[in-house]
N, CA, C and O atoms as a GROMACS GRO file, in nm:
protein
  232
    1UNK      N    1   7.596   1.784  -2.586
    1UNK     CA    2   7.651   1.845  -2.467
    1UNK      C    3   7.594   1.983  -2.442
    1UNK      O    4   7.566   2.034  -2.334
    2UNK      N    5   7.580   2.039  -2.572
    2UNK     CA    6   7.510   2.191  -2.507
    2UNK      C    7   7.356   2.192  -2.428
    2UNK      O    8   7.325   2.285  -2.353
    3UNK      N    9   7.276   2.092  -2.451
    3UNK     CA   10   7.166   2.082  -2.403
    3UNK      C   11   7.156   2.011  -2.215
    3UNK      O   12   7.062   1.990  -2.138
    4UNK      N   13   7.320   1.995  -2.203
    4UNK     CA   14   7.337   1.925  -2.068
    4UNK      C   15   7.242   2.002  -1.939
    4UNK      O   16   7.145   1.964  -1.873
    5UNK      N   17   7.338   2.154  -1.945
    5UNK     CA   18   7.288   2.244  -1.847
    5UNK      C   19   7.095   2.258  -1.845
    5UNK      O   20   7.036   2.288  -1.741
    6UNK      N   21   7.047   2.240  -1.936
    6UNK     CA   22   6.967   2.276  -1.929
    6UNK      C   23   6.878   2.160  -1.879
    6UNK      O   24   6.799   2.196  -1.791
    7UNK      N   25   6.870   2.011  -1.919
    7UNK     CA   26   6.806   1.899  -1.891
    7UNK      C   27   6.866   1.902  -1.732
    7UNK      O   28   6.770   1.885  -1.657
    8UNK      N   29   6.987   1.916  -1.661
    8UNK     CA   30   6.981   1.925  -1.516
    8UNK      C   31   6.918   2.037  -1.458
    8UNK      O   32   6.855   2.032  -1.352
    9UNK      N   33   6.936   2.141  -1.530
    9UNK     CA   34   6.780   2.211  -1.446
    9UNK      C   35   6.667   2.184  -1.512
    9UNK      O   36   6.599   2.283  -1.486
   10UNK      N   37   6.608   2.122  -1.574
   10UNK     CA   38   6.472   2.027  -1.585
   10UNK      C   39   6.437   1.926  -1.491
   10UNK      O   40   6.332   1.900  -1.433
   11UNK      N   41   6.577   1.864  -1.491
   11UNK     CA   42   6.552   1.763  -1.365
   11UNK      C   43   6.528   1.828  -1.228
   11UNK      O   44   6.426   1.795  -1.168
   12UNK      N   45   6.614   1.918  -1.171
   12UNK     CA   46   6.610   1.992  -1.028
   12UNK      C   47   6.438   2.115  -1.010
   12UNK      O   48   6.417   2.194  -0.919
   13UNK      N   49   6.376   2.093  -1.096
   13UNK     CA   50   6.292   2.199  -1.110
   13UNK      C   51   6.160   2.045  -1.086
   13UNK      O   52   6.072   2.042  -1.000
   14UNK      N   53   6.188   1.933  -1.194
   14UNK     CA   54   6.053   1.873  -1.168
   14UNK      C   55   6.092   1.803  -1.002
   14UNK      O   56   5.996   1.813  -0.926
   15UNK      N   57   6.174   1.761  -0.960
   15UNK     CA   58   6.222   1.704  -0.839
   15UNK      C   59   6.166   1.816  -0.749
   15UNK      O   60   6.072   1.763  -0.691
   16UNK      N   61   6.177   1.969  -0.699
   16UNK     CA   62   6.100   2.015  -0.650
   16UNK      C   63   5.966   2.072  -0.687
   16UNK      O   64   5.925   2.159  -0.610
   17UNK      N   65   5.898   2.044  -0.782
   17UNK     CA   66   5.759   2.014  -0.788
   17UNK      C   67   5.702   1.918  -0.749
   17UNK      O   68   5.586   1.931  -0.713
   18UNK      N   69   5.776   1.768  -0.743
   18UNK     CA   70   5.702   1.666  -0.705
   18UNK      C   71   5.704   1.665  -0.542
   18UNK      O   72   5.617   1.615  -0.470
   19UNK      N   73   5.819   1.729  -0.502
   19UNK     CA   74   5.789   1.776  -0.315
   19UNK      C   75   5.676   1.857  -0.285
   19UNK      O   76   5.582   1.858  -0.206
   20UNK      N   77   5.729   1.934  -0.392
   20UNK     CA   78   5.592   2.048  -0.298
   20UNK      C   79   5.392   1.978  -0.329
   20UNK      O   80   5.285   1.984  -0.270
   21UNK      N   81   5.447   1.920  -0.458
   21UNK     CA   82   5.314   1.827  -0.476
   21UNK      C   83   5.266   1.771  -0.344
   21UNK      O   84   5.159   1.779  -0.283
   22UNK      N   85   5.429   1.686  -0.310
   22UNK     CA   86   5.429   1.610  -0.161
   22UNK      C   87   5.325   1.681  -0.047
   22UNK      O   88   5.230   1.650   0.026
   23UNK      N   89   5.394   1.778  -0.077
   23UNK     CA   90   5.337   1.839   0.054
   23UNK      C   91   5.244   1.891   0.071
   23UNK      O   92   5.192   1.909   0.181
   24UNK      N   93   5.188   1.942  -0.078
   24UNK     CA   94   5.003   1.974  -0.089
   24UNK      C   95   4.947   1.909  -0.025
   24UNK      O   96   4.879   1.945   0.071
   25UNK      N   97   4.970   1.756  -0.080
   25UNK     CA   98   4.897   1.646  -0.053
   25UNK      C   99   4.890   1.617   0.118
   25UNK      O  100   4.779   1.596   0.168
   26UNK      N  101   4.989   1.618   0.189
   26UNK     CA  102   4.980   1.623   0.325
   26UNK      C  103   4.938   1.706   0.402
   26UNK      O  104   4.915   1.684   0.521
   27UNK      N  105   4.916   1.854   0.321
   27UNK     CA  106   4.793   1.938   0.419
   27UNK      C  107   4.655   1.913   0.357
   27UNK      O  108   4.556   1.964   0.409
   28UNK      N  109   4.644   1.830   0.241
   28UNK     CA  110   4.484   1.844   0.238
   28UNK      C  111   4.431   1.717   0.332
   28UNK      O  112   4.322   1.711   0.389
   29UNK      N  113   4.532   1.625   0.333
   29UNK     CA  114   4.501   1.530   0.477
   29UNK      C  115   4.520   1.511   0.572
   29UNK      O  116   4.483   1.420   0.646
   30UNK      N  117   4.624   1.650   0.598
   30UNK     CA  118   4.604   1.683   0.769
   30UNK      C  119   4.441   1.769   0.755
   30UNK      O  120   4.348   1.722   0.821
   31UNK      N  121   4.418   1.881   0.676
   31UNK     CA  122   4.256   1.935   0.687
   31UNK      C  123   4.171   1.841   0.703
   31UNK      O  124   4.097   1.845   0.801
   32UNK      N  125   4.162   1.739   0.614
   32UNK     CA  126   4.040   1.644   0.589
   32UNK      C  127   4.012   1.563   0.693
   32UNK      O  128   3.899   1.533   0.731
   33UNK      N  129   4.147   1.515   0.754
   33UNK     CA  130   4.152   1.455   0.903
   33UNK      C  131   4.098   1.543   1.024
   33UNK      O  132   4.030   1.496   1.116
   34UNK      N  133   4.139   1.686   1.010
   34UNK     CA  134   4.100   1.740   1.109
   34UNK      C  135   3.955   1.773   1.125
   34UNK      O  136   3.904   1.788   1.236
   35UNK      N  137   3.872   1.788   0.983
   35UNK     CA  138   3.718   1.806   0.951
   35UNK      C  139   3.662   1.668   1.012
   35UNK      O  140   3.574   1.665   1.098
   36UNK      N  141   3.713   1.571   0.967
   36UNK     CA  142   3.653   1.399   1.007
   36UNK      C  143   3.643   1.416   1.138
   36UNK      O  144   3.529   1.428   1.184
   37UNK      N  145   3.754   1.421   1.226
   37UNK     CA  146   3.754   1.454   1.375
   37UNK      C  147   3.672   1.550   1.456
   37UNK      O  148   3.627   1.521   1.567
   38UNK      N  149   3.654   1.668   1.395
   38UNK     CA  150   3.583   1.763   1.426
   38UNK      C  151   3.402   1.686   1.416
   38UNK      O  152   3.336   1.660   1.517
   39UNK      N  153   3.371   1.671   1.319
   39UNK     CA  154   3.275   1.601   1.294
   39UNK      C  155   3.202   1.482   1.384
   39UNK      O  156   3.089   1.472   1.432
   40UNK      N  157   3.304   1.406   1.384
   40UNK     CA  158   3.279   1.238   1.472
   40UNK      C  159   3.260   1.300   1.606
   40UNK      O  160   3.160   1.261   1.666
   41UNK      N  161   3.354   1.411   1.679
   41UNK     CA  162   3.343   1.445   1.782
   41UNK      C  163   3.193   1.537   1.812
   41UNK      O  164   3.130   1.504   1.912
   42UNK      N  165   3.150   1.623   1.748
   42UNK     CA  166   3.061   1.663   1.769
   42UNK      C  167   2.916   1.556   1.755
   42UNK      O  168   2.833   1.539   1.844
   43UNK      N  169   2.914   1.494   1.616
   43UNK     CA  170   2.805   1.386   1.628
   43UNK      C  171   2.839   1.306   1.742
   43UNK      O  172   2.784   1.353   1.841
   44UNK      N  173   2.884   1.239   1.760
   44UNK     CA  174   2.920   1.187   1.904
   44UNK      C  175   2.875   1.240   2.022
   44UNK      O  176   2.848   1.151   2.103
   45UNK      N  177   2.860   1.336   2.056
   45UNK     CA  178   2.833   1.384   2.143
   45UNK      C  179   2.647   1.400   2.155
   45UNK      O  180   2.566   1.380   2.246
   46UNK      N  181   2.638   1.439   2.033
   46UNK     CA  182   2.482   1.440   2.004
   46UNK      C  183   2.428   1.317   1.996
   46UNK      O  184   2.316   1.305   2.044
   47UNK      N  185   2.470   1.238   1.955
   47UNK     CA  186   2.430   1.085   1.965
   47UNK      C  187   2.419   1.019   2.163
   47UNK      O  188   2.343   0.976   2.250
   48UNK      N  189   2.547   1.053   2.134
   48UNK     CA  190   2.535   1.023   2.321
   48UNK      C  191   2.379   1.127   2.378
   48UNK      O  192   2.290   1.047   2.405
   49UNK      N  193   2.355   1.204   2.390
   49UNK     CA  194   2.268   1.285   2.444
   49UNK      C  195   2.142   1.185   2.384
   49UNK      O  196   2.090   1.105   2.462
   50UNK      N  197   2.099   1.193   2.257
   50UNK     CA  198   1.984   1.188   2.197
   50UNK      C  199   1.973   1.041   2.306
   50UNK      O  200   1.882   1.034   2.389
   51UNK      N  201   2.051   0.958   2.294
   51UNK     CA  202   2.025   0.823   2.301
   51UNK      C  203   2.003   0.797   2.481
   51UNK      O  204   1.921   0.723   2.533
   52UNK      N  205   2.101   0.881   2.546
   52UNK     CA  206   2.029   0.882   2.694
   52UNK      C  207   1.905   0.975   2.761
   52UNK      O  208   1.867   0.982   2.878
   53UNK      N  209   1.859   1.041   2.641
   53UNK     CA  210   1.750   1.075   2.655
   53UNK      C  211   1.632   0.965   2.652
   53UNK      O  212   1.545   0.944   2.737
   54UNK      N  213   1.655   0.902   2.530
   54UNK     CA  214   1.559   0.815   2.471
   54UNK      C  215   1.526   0.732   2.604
   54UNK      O  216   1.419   0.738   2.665
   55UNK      N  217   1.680   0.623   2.651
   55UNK     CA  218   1.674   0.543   2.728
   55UNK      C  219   1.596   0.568   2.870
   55UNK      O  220   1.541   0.477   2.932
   56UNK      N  221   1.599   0.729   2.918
   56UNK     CA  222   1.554   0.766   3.035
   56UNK      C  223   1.376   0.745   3.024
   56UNK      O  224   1.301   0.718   3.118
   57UNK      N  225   1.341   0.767   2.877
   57UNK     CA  226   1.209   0.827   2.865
   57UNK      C  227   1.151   0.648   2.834
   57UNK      O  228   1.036   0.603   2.837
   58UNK      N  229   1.243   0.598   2.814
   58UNK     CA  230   1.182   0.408   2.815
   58UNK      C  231   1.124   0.420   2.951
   58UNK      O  232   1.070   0.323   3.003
   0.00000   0.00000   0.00000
């Protein structure tokens, strides 16, 4: 019994580590999403260009 207090704050301490883990994890894939997007959108755009260039110069 004397070790009670202390194993419930072991428990309440790893329970909010594994949130905030949570939530690391959901800004490095809101960033990574937003880099992918950033990316696709700009190649995209350069692709479109390069390629109606090409087609004009057929």
């Amino acid at each position: 019994m004397k070790n009670l207090p202390a194993k419930i704050i072991g428990a309440v301490v790893a329970t909010k580590e594994r949130g905030a883990t949570a939530v690391e994890y959901g800004i490095m894939v809101a960033l990574i999403a937003a880099v992918i997007i950033t990316v696709v959108t700009t190649l995209g755009g350069n692709l479109s260009t390069m390629f109606s260039n090409v087609a004009n110069k057929i």
